[in-house]
Every structure is written in C-alpha cells, then in structure tokens.
C-alpha positions as CSV (number, residue, x, y, z in Angstrom):
1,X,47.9,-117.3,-66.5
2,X,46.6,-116.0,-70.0
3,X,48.6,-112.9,-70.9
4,X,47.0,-109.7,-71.2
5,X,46.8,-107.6,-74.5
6,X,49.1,-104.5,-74.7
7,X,46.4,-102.4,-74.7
8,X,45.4,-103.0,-71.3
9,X,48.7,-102.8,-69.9
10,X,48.9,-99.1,-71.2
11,X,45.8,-98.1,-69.8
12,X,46.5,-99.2,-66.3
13,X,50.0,-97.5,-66.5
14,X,48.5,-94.1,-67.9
15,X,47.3,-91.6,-65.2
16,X,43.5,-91.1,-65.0
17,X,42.9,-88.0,-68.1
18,X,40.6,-86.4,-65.7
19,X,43.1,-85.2,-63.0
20,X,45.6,-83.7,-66.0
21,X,43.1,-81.5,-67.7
22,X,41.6,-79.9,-65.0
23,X,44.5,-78.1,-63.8
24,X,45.0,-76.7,-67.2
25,X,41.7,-75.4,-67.7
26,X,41.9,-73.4,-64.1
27,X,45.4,-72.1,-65.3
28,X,43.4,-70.8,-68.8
29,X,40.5,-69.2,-66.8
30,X,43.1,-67.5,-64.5
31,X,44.8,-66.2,-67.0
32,X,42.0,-65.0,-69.4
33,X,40.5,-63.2,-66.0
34,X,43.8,-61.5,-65.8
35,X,44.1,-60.5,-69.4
36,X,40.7,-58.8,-69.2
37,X,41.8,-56.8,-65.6
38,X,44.6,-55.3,-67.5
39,X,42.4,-54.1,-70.5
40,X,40.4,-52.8,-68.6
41,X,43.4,-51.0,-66.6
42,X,44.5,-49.7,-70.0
43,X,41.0,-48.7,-70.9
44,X,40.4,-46.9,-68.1
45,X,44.1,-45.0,-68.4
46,X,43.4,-44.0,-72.1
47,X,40.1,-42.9,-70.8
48,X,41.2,-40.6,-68.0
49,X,43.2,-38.0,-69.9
50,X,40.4,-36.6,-71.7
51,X,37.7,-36.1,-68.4
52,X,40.6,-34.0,-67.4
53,X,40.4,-32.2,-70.4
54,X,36.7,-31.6,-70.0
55,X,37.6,-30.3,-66.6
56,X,40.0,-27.7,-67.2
57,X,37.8,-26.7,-69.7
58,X,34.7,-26.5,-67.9
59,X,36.7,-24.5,-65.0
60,X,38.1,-22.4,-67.9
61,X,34.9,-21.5,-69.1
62,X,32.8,-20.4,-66.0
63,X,34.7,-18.2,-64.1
64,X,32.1,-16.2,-64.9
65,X,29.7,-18.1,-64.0
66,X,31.4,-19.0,-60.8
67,X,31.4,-15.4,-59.6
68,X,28.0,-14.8,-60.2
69,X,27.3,-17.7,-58.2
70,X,29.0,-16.3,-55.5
71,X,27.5,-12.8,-55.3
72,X,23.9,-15.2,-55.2
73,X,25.1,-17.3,-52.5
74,X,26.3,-14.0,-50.5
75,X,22.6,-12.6,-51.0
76,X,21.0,-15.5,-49.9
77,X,23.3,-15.9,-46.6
78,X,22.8,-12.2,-46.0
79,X,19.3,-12.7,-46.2
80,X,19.3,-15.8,-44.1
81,X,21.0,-14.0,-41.6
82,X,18.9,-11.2,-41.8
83,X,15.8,-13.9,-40.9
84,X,18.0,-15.1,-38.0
85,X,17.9,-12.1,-36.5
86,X,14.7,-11.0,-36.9
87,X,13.5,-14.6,-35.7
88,X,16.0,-13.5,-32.5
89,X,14.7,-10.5,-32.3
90,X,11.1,-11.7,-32.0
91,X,11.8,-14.8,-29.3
92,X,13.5,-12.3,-27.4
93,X,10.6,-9.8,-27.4
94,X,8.1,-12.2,-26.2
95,X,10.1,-13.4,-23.5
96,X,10.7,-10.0,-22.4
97,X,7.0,-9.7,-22.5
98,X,6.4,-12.9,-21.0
99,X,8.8,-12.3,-18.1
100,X,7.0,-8.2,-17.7
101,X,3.4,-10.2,-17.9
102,X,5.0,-12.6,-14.8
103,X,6.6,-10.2,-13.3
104,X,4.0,-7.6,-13.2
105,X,1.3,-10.7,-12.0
106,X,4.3,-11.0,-9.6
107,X,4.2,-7.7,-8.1
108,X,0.6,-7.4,-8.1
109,X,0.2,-10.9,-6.4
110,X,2.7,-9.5,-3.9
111,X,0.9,-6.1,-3.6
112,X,-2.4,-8.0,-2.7
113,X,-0.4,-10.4,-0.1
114,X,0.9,-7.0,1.4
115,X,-2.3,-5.2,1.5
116,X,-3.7,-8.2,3.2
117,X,-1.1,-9.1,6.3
118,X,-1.1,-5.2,6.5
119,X,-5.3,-5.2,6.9
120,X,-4.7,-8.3,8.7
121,X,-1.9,-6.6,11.2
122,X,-4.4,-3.6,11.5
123,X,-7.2,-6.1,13.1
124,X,-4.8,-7.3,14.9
125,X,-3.9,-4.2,16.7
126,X,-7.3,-3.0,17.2
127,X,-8.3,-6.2,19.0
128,X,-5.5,-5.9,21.2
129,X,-5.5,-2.5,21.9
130,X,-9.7,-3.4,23.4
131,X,-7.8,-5.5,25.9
132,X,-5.0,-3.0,26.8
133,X,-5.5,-0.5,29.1
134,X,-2.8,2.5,29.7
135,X,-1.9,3.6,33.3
136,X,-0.1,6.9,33.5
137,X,1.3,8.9,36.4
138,X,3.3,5.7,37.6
139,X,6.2,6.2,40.9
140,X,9.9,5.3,39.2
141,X,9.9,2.7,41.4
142,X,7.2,1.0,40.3
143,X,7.5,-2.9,38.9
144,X,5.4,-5.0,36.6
145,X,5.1,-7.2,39.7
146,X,3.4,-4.1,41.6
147,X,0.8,-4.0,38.8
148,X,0.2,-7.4,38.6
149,X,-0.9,-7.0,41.8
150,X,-2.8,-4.0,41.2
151,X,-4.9,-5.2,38.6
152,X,-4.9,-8.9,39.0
153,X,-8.6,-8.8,40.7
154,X,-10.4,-7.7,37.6
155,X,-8.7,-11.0,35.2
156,X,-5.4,-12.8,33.5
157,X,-2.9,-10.4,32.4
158,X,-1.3,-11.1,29.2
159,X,1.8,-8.9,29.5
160,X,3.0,-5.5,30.7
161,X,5.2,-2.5,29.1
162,X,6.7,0.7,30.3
163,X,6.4,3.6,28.5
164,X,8.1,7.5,29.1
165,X,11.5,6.0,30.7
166,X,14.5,8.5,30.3
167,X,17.6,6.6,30.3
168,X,20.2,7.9,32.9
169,X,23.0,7.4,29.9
170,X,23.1,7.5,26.4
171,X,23.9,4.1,25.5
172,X,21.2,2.4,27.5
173,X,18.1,2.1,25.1
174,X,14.2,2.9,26.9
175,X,13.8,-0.7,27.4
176,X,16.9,-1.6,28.8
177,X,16.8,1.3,31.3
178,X,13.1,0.0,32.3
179,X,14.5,-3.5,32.8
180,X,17.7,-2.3,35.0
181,X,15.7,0.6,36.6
182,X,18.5,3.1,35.6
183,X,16.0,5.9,34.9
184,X,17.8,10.0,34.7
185,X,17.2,11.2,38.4
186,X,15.1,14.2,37.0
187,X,11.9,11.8,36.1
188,X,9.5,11.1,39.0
189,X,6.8,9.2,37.0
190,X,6.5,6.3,34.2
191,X,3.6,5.1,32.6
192,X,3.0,1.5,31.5
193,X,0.7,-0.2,29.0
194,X,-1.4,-3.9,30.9
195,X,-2.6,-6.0,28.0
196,X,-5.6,-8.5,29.7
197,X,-6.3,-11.7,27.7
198,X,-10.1,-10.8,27.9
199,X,-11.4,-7.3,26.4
200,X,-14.4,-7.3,29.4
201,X,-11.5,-7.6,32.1
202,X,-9.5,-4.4,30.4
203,X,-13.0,-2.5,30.7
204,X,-13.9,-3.5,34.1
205,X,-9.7,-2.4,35.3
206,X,-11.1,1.3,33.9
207,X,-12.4,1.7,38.0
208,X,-8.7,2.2,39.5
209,X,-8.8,5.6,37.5
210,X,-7.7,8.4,40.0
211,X,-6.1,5.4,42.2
212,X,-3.8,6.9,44.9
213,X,-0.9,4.0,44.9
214,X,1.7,6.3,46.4
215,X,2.0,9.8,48.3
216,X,1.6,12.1,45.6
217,X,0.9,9.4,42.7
218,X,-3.0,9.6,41.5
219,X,-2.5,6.7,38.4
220,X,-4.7,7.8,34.8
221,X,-6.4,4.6,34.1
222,X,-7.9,5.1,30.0
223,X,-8.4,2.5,27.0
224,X,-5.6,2.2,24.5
225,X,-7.9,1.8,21.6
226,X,-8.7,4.7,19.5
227,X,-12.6,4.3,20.5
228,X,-12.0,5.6,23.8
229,X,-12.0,9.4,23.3
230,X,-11.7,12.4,25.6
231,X,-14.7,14.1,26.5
232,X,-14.5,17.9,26.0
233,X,-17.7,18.8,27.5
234,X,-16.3,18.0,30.4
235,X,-12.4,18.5,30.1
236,X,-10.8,21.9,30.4
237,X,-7.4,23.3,28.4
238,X,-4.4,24.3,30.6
239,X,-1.7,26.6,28.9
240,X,1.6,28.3,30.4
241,X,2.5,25.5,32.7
242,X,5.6,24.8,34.7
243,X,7.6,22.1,31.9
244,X,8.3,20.2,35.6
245,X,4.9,20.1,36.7
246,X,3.1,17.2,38.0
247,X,-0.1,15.7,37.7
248,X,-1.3,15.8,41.6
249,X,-0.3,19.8,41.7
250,X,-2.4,20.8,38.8
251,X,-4.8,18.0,40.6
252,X,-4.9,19.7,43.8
253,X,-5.3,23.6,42.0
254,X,-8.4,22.5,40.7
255,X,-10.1,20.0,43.2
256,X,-12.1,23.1,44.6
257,X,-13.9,23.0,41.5
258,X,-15.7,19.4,41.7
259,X,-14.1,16.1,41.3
260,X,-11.1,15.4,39.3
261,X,-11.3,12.1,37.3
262,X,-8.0,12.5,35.2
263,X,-4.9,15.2,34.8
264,X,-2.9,14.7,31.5
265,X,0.3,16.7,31.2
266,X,2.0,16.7,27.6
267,X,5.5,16.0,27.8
268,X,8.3,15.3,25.9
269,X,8.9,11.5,24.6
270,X,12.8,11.9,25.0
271,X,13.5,14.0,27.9
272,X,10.5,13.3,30.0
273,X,9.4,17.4,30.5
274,X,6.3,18.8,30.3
275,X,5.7,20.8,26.7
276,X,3.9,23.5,28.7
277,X,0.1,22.3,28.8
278,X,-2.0,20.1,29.7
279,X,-6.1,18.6,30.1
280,X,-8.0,18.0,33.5
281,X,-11.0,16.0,32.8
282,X,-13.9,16.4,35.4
283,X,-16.4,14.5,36.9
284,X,-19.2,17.2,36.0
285,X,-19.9,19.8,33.4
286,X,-20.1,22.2,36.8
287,X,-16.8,21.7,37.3
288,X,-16.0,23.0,33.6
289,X,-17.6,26.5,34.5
290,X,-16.2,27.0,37.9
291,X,-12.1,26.1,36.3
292,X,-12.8,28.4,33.9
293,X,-13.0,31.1,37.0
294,X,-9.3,30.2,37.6
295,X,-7.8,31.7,34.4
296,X,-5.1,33.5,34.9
297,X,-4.7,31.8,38.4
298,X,-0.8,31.5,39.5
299,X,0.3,27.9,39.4
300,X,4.1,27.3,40.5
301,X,5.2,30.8,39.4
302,X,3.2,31.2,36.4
303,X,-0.1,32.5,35.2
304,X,-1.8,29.6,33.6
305,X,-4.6,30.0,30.8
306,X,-7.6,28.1,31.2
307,X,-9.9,27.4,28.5
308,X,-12.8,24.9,27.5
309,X,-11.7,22.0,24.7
310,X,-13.5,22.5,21.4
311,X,-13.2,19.4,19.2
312,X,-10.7,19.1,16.1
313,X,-12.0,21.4,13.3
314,X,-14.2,23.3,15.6
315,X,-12.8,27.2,16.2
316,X,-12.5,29.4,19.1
317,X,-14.9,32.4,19.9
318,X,-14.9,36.1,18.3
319,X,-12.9,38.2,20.9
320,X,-12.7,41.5,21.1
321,X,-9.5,41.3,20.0
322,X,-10.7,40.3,16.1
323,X,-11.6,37.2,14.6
324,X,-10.3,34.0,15.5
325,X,-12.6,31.4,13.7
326,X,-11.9,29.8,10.0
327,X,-15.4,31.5,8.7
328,X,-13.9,34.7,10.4
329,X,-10.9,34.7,8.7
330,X,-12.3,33.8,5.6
331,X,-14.6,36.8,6.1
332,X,-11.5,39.3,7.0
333,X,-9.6,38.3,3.9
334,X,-12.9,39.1,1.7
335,X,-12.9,42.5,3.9
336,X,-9.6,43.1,2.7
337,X,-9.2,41.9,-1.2
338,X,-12.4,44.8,-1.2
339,X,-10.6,47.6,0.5
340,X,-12.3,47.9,3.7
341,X,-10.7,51.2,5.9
342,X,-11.2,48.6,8.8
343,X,-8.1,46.5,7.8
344,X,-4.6,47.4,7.3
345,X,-2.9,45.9,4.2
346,X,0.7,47.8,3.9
347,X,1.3,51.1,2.7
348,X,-0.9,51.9,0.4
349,X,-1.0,55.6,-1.3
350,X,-4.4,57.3,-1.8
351,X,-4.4,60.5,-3.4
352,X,-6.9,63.0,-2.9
353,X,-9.6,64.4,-5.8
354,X,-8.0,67.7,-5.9
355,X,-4.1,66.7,-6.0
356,X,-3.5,66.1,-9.9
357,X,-0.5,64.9,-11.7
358,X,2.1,67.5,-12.4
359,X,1.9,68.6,-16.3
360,X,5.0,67.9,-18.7
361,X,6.6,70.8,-20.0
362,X,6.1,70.5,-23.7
363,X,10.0,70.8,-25.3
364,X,8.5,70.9,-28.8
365,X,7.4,68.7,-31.6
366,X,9.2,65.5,-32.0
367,X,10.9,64.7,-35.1
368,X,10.2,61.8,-36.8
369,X,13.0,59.7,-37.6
370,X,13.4,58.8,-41.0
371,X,15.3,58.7,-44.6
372,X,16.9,61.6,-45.7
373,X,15.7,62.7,-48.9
C-alpha cells in the first residue's frame, strides 16, 4: 500500500475542533451572566443607603404634615358617620311608615271584615228568629219530645231550647239542669224557644196560643222576632203582685172581663220569681175598660193596680195628684225657676215692705291709714 503523508495522519488523530470550543464558549457566557448578576447586586446595595436616607428625611420633615392629615381624615370619618346615620335614620323612618301604612290598611281591612260577619250575624238572627216561636208557661215536667209532639202538625222542627230553668244546685249550669231535669223545687213553670225550618210553619204554630196542655198550664205562644210587638190597645198593666204568682190565677181574676189571649208575668232570670208585675193581653178593647174596673181588686193577699199600657215615650195622665207627663214637668220646673206661690222650692225668706234693715250705729269717722308726716 502507498504510505500516507504525515499530515493526514495528524488530522485523523486530532479530535474534531468543533466539540472542544463549544464547551468553552458556554463556560464564557456563564460566567460573563454571572459577573453582570453581581454588579448589579453591588449596584443595587450602594443604591439602597441613600432611599433610606430620603426616607428618614421625608418622615422627619412632615410630622406636620402628618397631623394635619390626621385631624382631615378624623373630619371626613365623622362626617361619614354622621351620613350613616342619617341614611339609618331615614330607612328606618320609612319602614316605620311603611309598616303604620300596612298596619293601619290592616286594621281597617279587619274593621270592614268585622263589620261585615257582624251585619252578616245580625241577618242571620233575624231570619231565624221569623222561624222561632217562644212558648211560655211550660209544666217542669215538660220534654222537648212533648213539644215535638205538640207542634209537629203545623211543619219540620229544626231544634228546641229551654229557657227560665233554676238549677236545684250551684254547680249545675241552666242547661245542664234542663237536660238532667234537676230544676229547684220552688219553680212550677219553664219556657222554651221551637225553631221551625220554614218561617210560614212558625206563623201558622201562633194558633196553640192560650193552649191548656196541663191542669193549670195555659202555654203563651208569641214570635221571637222583634216585629212581633204587644198590642197596648188591647193589653192592660198589672202592679203589686204576689212575686209567686202564676199565669192561670191572674188568668182566672180577669176572665170575667172578655177573653184572655195571653198573661205575661215578669220574673226574675236567676231565681225564677215574679218582679211584682205583669201584662194580660185581651181578645177585645171591651175587655180593656171592664179590667180597668178591677183596680184595686185583692189578688192573693194584695191589692193590685190596674192600668192601661201607653207605648214607650208616651206619659201617663194629669191626676189630681199634680203632673205626671214630660210636658208637665217641663211646665212645673218653668213654674218654679219663676216663683210661682203654687210650688214649694225650700225655705226661702221673704221679707215684708215695711220690715227694713236695722241701721248701723255710726262709731265715727274712719281714719285713713297713711304716712306719718
């Protein structure tokens, strides 16, 4: 084989120039990157010390300063507060207006609801008391079964309810004494209340009226609604009764006098007695004049007063006795403000023309007080 030149021998030997250098170059870079990260260190350490400086000074020189911005922040949160509050102040106003406004159309809404159920309630009533018809002068014995019974000819009954029952003891209430029948012994009548379902049937059960049921019992059969009213033309006044009188003997003293459609005593709600008067309603106005005959009559024991019934606002007759009627008395009182010798008005002192007032005996003149000179 030809030998190869010397040259060639070295340059396959040699490593390849490229892989040598380029370490060296990345070492340089590194190292001129870290060079400049510590001058810049240094250049920011010599820098540092005078900021400071400038700091301290600053602080130094507006202390000042500083506490005049202090009192101007304090003004401006006392006024922001002060705009709080009166922010506050105004949301809470309104709702407390709001919630008056809602309450008030509360109330009234409610007022108006009441109002209505009330006028509602009052219709009601007044419808049911045109089908109720009230039956006085009832035997203790009596049951709702027995006036079922009594009534059941003239239509449906809707319910029945006793009225005027006197417990035998305290601690029984009315309607519990009406159910168990344990009535005081001294009460020898109830009354009772029959509601009908139809208002002609309660009208037509007005014909048992003066009803004998029992020996001695003459029932009062009359409407329970306020239309049905008493007539006074033909009804007589009854005064100084018997408090344990009964409807058939004041019945029976005046059934001379015509026919006798209904006896009302007044009694008392708890106890059952009579208050001492009373009404008999007649048949005929004829009647009225021949009852009046009886005043003064005796009537268990007593002398009973017998007069005609005037209607509410209407007075009683001038008796000899003085005036009794509202013009009357009107009239009288005029009479006396003037000093009429007719009326008597306390002791009054009326001196004659010729009496005269003693004179004072005359001690002198006074003496005017004053300085001394």
């Amino acid at each position: 084989a030809p030998a190869r030149p010397l040259a060639d021998l070295f340059r396959a030997a040699a490593p390849p120039p490229v892989l040598v250098a380029a370490p060296r170059e990345n070492k340089k870079r590194k190292h001129t990157e870290a060079e400049k990260a510590s001058d810049d260190q240094s250049s920011s350490v010599r820098q540092e010390p005078p900021q400071k400086v400038k700091k301290t000074r600053k602080k130094e020189l507006s202390k000042a300063e500083e506490k005049l911005a202090n009192r101007e922040s304090a003004l401006e949160q006392a006024d922001e507060e002060e705009e709080q509050k009166l922010f506050q102040n105004k949301v809470k106003q309104k709702k407390r207006a709001s919630h008056a406004a809602t309450k008030s159309g509360s109330n009234a809404d409610a007022g108006t609801a009441v109002k209505q159920q009330k006028k509602r309630n009052e219709a009601e009533e007044t419808i049911k008391n045109k089908r109720t018809v009230f039956v006085g002068n009832l035997p203790v014995n009596c049951t709702a079964q027995m006036l079922k019974s009594l009534f059941k000819e003239y239509g449906q009954i809707e319910s029945i309810r006793f009225r005027s029952v006197v417990p035998a003891e305290d601690t029984l209430s009315k309607k519990l004494a009406a159910i168990k029948r344990k009535i005081h012994p001294n009460v020898k009548y109830i009354n009772a209340y029959v509601v009908f379902k139809e208002e002609r049937d309660a009208t037509q059960a007005l014909k048992k009226n003066g009803t004998e049921i029992a020996s001695g019992f003459h029932i009062r059969v009359d409407g329970a609604s306020q239309n049905s009213s008493h007539d006074n033309k033909r009804s007589i006044f009854l005064g100084n009764l018997s408090y344990d009188i009964s409807d058939d003997a004041v019945r029976e003293h005046f059934a001379d006098c015509g026919g006798v459609v209904a006896v009302r005593i007044v009694r008392d709600r708890q106890t059952g007695m009579g208050k001492g008067f009373g009404y008999v309603l007649f048949e005929n106005t004829d009647a009225v004049h021949l009852a009046l005959k009886l005043n003064s009559s005796d009537l268990m024991g007593r002398k009973i007063r017998v007069k005609r019934c005037l209607q509410k606002g209407q007075g009683s007759q001038k008796g000899p006795s003085g005036p009794r009627g509202p013009k009357d008395r009107a009239h009288a009182a005029l009479k006396n403000k003037r000093g009429s010798s007719d009326s008597f008005v306390g002791e009054k002192a009326t001196p004659s023309k010729s009496s005269a007032k003693p004179k004072r005996l005359k001690t002198g003149p006074k003496k005017k007080a004053g300085k001394k000179k």
